[in-house]
N, C-alpha and C positions, 0 to 999 in steps of 0.2 A: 404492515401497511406501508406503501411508498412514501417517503418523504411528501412534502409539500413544495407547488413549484417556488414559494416565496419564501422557504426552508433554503431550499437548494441555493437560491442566488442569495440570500444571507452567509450563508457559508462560504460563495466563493468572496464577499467582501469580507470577510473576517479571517479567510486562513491567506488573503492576495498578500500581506505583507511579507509573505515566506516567499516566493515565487509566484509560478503561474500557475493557476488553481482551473481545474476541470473535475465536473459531477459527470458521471457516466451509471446511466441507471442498469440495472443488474438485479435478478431473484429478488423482487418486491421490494428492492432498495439502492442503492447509491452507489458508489464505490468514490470515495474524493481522491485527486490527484495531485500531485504539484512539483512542475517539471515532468510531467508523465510518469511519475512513480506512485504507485495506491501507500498512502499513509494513514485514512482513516474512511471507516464506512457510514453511513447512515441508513434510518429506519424511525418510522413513527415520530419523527421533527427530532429523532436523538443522534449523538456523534458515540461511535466506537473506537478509538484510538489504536493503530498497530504496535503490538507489544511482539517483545522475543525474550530470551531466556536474560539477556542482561537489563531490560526494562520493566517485566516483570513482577518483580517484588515489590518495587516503586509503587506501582498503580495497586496493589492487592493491601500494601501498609494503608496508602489513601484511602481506603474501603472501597476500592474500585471492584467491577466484577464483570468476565468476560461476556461477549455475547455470546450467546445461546442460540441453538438450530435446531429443530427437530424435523426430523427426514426419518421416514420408513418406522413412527413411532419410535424411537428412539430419540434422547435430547444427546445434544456435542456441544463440545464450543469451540472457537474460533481463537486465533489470534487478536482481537480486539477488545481492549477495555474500555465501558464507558467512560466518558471525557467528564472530568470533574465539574460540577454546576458554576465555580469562579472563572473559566475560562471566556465567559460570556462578558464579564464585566471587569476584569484585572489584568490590564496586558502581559503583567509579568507572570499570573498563572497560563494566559495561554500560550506567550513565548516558552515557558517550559515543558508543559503539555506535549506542545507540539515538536517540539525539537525530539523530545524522545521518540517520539510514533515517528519521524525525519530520519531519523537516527534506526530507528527497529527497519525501517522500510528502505533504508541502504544497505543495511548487513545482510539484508533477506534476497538484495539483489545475487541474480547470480552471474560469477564473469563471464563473459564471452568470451567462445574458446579462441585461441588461435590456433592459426594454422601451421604445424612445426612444419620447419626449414627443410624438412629430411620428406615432409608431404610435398613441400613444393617444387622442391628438386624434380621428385619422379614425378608429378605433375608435367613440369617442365619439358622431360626427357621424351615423356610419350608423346607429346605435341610434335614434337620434332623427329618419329619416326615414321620414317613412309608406308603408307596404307599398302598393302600385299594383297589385297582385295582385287580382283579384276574385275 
């Protein structure tokens, strides 16, 4: 079930002090932002937290557990751990919380390639030779 739209703007006043926070709804839920990077999803008024292989274990000690999908009768799960029930009320559980899902959702970034020198050269060279075309 989609969040709720008074779900939604709770969330963006509660994750605003990390940056600039943006809800973009998505497959019957949320996807939250901040700085344009997806850090945490939501569903049914819950928060799922982005995890990766060094955040992980953290969230799974907490008794935390990923969400779940199920697509073509089969269940999966995602990259996302629900968000500990203290994050609501303890800044410094949700400064932490969130720094890692921050943290999971940087490493996941991926670089933007550049363009080697040895591309732009011949790039270059082609622009500069004349058309034989009649």
């Amino acid at each position: 079930m989609s969040p709720s739209v008074n779900f939604l703007d709770y969330i963006k006043d509660l994750f605003s002090p990390f940056g600039e926070i943006s809800v973009r709804k998505m497959f019957g839920g949320a996807g939250i932002y901040c700085d344009g990077a997806i850090f945490a999803i939501s569903a049914d008024d819950d928060i799922w937290f982005k995890v990766d292989d060094v955040t992980r274990a953290e969230f799974e000690a907490a008794g935390l557990h990923p969400f779940e999908v199920e697509m073509n009768g089969k269940t999966g799960t995602m990259s996302y751990y629900n968000a500990p029930e203290e994050i609501y009320d303890d800044n410094d559980a949700l400064r932490h919380w969130t720094s890692l899902a921050l943290a999971a959702s940087a490493r996941a970034k991926k670089p933007v390639k550049k363009k080697t020198a040895k591309k732009k050269a011949a790039k270059k060279a082609a622009s500069k030779r004349p058309n034989r075309n009649p």
